[in-house]
Biotite code that builds the C-alpha atoms (Angstrom):
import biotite.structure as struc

atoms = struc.array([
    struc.Atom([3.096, -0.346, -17.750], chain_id="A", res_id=1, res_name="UNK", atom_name="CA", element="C"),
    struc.Atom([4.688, -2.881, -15.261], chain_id="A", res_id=2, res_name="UNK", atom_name="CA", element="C"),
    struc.Atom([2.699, -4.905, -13.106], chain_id="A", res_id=3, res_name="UNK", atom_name="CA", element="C"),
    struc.Atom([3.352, -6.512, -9.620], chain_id="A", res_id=4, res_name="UNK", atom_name="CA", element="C"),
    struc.Atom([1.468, -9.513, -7.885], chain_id="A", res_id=5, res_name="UNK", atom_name="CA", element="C"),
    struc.Atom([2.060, -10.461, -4.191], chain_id="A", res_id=6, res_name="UNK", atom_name="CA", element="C"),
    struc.Atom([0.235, -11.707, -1.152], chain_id="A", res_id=7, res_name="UNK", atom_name="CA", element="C"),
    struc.Atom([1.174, -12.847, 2.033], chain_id="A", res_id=8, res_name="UNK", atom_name="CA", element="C"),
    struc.Atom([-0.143, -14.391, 5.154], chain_id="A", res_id=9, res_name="UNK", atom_name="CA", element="C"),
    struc.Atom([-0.821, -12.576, 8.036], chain_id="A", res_id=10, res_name="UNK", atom_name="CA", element="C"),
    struc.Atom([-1.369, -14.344, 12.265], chain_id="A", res_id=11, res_name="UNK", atom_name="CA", element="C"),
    struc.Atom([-3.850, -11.623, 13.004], chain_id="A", res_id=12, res_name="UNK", atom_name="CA", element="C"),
    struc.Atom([-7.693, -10.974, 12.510], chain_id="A", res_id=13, res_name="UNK", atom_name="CA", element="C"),
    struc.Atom([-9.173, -9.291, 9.430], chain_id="A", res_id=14, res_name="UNK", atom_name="CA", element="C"),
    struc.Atom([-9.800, -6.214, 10.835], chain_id="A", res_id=15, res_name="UNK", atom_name="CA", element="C"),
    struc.Atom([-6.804, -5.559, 12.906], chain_id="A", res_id=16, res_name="UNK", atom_name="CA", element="C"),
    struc.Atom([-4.641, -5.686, 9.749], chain_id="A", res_id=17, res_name="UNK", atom_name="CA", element="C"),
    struc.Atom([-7.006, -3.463, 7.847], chain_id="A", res_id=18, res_name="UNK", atom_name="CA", element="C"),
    struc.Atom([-7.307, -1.491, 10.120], chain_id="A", res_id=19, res_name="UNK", atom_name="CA", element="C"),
    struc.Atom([-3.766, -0.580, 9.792], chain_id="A", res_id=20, res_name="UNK", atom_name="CA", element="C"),
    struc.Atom([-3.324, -0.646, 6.253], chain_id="A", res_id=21, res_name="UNK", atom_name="CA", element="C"),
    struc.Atom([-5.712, 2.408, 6.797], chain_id="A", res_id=22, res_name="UNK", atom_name="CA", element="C"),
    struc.Atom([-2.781, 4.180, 8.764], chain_id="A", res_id=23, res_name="UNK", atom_name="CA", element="C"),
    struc.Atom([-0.913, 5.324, 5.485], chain_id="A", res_id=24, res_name="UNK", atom_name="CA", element="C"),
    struc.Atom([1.463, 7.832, 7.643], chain_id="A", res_id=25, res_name="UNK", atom_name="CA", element="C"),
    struc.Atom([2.511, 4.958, 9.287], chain_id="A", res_id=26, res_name="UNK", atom_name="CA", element="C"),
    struc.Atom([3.687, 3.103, 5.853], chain_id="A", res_id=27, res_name="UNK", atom_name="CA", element="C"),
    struc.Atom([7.759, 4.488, 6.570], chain_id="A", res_id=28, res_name="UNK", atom_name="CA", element="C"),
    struc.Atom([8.024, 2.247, 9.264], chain_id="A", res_id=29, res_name="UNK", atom_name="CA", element="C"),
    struc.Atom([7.633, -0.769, 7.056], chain_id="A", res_id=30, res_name="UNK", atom_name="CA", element="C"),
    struc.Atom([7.840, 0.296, 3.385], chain_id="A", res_id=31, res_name="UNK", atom_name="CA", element="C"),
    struc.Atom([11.579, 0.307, 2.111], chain_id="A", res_id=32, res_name="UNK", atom_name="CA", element="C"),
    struc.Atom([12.427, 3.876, 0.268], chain_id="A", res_id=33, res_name="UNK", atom_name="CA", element="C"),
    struc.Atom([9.051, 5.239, 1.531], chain_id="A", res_id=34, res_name="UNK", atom_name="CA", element="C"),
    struc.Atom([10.298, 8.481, 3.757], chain_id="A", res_id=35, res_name="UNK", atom_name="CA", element="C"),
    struc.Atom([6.524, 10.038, 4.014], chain_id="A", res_id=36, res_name="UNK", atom_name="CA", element="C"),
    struc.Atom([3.128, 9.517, 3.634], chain_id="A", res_id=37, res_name="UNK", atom_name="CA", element="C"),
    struc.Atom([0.564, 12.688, 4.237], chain_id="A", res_id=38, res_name="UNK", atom_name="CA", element="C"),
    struc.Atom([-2.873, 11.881, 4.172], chain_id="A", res_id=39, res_name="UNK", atom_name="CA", element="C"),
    struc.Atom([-4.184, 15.734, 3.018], chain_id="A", res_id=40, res_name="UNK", atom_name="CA", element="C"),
    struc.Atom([-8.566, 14.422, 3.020], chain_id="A", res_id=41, res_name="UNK", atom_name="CA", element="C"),
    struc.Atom([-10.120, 11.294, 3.259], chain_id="A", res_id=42, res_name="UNK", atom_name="CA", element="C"),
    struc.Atom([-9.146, 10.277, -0.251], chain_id="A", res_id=43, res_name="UNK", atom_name="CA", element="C"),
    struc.Atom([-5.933, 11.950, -1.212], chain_id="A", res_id=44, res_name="UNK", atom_name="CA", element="C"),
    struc.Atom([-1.981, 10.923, -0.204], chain_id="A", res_id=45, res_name="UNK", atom_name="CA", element="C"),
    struc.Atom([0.665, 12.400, -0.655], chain_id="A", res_id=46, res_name="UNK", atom_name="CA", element="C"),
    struc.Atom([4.158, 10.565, -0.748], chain_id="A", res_id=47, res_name="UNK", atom_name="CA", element="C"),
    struc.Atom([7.606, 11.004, -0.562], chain_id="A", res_id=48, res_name="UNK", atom_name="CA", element="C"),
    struc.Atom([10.004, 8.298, -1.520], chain_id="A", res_id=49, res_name="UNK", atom_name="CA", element="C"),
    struc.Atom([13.666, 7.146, -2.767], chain_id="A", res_id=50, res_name="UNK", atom_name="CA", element="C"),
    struc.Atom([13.838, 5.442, -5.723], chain_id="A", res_id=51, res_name="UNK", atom_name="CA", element="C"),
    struc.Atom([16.958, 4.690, -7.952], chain_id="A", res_id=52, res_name="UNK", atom_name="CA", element="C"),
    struc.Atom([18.502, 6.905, -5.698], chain_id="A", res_id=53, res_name="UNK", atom_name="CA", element="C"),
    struc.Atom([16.268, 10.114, -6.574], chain_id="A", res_id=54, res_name="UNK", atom_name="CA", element="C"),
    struc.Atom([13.889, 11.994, -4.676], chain_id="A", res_id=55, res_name="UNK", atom_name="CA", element="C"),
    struc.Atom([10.304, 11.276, -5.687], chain_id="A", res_id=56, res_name="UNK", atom_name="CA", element="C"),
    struc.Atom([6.875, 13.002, -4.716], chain_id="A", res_id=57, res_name="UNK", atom_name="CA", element="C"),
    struc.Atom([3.657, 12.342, -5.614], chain_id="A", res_id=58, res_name="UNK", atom_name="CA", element="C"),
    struc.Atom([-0.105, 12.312, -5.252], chain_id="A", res_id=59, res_name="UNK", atom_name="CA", element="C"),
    struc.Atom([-2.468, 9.707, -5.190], chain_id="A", res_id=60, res_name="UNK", atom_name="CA", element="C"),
    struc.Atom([-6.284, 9.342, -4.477], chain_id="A", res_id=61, res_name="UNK", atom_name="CA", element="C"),
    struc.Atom([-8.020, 6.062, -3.230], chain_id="A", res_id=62, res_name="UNK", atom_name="CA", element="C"),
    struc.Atom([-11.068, 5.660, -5.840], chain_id="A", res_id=63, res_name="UNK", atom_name="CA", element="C"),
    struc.Atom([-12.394, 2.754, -3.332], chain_id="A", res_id=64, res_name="UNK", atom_name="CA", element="C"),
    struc.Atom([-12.263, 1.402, 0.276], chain_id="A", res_id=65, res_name="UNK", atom_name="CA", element="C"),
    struc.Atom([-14.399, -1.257, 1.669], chain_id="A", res_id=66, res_name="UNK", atom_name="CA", element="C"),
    struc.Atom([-13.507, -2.020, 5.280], chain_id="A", res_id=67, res_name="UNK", atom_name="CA", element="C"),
    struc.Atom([-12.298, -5.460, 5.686], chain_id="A", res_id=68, res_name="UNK", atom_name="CA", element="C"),
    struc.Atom([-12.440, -6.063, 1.597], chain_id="A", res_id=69, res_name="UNK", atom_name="CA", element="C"),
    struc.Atom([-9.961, -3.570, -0.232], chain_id="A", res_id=70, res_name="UNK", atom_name="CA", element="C"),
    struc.Atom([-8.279, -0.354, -0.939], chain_id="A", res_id=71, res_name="UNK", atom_name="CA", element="C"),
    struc.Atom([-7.483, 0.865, -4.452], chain_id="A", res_id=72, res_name="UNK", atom_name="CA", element="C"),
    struc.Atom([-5.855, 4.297, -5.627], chain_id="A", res_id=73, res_name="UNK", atom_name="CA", element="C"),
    struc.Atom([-4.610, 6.105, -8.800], chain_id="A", res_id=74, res_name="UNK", atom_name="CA", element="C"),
    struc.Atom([-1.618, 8.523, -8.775], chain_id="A", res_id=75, res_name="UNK", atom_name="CA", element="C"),
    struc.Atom([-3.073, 11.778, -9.525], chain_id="A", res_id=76, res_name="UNK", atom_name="CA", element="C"),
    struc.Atom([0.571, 13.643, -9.947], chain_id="A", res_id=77, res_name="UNK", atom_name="CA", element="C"),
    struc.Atom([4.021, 12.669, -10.481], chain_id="A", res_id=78, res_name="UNK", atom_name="CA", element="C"),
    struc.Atom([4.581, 9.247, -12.194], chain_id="A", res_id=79, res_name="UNK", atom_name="CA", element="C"),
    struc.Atom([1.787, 6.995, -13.256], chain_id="A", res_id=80, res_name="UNK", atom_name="CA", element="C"),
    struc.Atom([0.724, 4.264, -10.620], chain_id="A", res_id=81, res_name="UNK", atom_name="CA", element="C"),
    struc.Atom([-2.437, 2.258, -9.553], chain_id="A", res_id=82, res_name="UNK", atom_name="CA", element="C"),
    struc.Atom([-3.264, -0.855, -7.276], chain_id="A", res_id=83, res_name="UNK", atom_name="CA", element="C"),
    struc.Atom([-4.977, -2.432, -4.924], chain_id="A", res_id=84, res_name="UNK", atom_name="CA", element="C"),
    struc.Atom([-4.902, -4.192, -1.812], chain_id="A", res_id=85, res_name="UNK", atom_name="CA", element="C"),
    struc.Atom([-7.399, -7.261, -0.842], chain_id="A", res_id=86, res_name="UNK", atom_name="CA", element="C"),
    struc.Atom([-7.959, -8.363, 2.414], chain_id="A", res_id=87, res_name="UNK", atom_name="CA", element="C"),
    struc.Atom([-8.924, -12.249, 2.594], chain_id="A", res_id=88, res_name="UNK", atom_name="CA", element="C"),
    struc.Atom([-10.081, -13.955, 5.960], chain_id="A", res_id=89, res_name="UNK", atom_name="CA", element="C"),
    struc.Atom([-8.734, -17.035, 6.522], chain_id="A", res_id=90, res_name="UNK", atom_name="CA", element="C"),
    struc.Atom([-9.558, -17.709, 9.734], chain_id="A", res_id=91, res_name="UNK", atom_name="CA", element="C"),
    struc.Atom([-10.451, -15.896, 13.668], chain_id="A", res_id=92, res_name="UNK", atom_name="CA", element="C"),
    struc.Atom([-6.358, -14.722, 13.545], chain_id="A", res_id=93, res_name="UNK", atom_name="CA", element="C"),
    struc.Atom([-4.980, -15.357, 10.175], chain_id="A", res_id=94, res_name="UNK", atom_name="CA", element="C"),
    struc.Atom([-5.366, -12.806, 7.141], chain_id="A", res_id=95, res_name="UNK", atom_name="CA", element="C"),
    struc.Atom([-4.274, -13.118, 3.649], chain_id="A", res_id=96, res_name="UNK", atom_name="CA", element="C"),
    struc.Atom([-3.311, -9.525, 1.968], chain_id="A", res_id=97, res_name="UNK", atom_name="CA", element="C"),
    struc.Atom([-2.714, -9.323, -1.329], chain_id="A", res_id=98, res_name="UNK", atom_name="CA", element="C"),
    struc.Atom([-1.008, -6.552, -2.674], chain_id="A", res_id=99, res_name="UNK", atom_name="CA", element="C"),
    struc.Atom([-1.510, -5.592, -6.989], chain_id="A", res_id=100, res_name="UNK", atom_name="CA", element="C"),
    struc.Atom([0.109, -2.442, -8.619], chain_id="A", res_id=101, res_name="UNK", atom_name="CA", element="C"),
    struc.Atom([0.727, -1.438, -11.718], chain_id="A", res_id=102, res_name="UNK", atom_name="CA", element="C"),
    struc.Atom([3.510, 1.776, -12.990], chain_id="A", res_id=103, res_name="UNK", atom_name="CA", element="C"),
    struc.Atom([5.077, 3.154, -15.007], chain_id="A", res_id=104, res_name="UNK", atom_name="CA", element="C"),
    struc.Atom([8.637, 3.356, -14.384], chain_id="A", res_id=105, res_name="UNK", atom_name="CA", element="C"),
    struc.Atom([10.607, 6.411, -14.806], chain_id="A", res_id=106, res_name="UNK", atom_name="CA", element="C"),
    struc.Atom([14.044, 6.754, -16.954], chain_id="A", res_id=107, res_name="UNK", atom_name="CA", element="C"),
    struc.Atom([16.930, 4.141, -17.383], chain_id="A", res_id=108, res_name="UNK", atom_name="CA", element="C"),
    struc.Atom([17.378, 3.522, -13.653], chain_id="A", res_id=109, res_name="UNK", atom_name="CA", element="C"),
    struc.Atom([13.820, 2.591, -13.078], chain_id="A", res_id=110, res_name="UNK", atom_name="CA", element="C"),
    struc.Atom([12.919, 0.552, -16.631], chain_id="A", res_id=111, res_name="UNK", atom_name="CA", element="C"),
    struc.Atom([16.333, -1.509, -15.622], chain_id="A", res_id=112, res_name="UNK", atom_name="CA", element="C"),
    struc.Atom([15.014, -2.356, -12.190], chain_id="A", res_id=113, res_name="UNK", atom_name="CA", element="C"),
    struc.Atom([12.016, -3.195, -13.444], chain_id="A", res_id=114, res_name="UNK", atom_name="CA", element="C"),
    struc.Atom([13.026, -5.851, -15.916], chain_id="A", res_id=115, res_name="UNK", atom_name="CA", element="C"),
    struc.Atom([15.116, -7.492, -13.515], chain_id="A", res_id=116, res_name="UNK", atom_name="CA", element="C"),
    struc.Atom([12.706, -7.835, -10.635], chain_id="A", res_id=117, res_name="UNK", atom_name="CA", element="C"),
    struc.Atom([13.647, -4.704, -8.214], chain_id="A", res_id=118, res_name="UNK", atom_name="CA", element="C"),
    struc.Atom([10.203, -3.485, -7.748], chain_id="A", res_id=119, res_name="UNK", atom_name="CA", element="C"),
    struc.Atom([8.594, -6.832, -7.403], chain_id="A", res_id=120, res_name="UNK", atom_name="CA", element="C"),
    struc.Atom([11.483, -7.679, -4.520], chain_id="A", res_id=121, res_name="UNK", atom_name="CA", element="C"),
    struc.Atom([10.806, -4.067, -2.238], chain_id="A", res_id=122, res_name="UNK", atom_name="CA", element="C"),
    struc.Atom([7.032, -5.396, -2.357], chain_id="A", res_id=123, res_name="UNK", atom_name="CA", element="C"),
    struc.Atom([7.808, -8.491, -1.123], chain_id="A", res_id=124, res_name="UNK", atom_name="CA", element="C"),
    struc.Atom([9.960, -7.339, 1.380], chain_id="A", res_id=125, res_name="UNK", atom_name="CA", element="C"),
    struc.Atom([7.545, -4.366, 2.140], chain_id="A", res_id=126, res_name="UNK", atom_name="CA", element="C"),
    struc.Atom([4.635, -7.039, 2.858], chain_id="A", res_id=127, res_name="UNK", atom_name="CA", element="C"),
    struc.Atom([7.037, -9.141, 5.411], chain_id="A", res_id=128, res_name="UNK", atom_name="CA", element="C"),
    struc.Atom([7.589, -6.291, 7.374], chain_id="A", res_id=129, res_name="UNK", atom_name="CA", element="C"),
    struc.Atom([4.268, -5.361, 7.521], chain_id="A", res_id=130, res_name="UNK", atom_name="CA", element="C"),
    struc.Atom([3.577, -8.680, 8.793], chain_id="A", res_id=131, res_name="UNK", atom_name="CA", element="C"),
    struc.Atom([6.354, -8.244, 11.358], chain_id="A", res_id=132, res_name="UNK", atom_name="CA", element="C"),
    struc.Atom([4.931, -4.645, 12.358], chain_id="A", res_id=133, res_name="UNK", atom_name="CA", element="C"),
    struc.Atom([1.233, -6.320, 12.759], chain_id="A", res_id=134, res_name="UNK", atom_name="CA", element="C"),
    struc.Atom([1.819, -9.236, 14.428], chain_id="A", res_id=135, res_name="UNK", atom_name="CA", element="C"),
    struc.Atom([4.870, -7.809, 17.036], chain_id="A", res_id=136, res_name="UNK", atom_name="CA", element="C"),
    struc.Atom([1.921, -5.317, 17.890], chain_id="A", res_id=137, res_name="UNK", atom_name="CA", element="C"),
    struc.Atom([-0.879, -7.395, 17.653], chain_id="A", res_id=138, res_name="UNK", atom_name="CA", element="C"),
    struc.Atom([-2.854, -4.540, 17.223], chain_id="A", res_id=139, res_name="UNK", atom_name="CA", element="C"),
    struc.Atom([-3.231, -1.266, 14.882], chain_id="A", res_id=140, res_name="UNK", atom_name="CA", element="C"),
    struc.Atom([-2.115, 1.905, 15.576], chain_id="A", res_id=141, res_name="UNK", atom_name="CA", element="C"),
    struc.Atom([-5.484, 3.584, 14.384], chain_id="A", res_id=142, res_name="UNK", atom_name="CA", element="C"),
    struc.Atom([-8.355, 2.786, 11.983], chain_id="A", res_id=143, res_name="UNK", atom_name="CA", element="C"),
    struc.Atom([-10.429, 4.818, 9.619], chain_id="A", res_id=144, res_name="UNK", atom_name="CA", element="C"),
    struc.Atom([-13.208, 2.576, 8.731], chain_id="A", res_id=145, res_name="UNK", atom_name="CA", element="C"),
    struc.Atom([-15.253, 4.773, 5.837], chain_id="A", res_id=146, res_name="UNK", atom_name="CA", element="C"),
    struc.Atom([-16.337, 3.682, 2.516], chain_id="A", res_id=147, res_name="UNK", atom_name="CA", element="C"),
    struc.Atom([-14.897, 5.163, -0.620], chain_id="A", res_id=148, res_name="UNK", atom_name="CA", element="C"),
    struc.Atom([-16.286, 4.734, -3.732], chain_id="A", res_id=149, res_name="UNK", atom_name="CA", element="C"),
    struc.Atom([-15.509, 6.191, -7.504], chain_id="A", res_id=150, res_name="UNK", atom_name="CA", element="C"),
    struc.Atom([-13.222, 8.811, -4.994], chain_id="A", res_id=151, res_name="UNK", atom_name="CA", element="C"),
    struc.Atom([-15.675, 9.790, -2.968], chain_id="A", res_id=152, res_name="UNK", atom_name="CA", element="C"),
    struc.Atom([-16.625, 8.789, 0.644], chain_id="A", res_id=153, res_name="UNK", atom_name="CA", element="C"),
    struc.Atom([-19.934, 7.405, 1.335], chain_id="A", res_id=154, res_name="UNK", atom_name="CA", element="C"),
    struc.Atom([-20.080, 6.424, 4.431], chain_id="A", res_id=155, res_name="UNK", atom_name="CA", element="C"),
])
């Protein structure tokens, strides 16, 4: 299993950038090789991407999600991936996110790019442009602010 470490620093409030990390469909406009998110309940995505040049789909389910604290998921189909993301204040406008996952890559393609950095590079770039899309807004495009815990929504 690879794993993958990386935060950034965000020039908006806690909520506001929460609040759009809750917007999965809108993940395309910022995530490189992601071409669509679904969100089919409350707990379970499902995703469409290009990797090593191939086609991927998948399902995931978020096991928890505390407003303003974190979101974690499992893959549930197709290849074998977890993370979470942590949402830090760090002041009235400035948020830290930082972004863990773990996979398992997939054939030669995907075990080369993963020794040599590839997946660990998208993310990075992934979490600038999600600063870019945040802070050129300066607001979200939605919010879902429910609690999910061991997969299932309490509140």
């Amino acid at each position: 299993m690879a794993h993958v470490e990386k935060d950034i620093e965000v020039e908006a409030p806690i909520s506001t950038v929460y609040n759009q990390w809750t917007q999965f469909e809108s993940f395309p406009q910022f995530m490189e090789g992601v071409q669509e998110v679904r969100q089919l309940s409350d707990t379970a995505l499902h995703w469409v991407a290009e990797i090593g040049g191939h086609t991927v789909e998948w399902d995931s389910t978020i096991n928890r999600q505390e407003p303003d604290r974190c979101i974690a998921w499992r893959s549930s189909s197709g290849a074998t991936n977890a993370g979470e993301v942590r949402f830090e204040e760090l002041g009235p406008d400035r948020t830290r996110v930082l972004l863990r996952a773990e996979y398992e890559p997939q054939g030669l393609t995907e075990k080369a790019g993963a020794a040599i950095g590839v997946v660990s590079m998208r993310i990075s770039g992934d979490l600038q442009r999600f600063k870019k899309f945040i802070e050129g807004r300066q607001r979200e495009t939605g919010a879902w602010r429910g609690e999910i815990h061991g997969g299932h929504v309490t509140r």
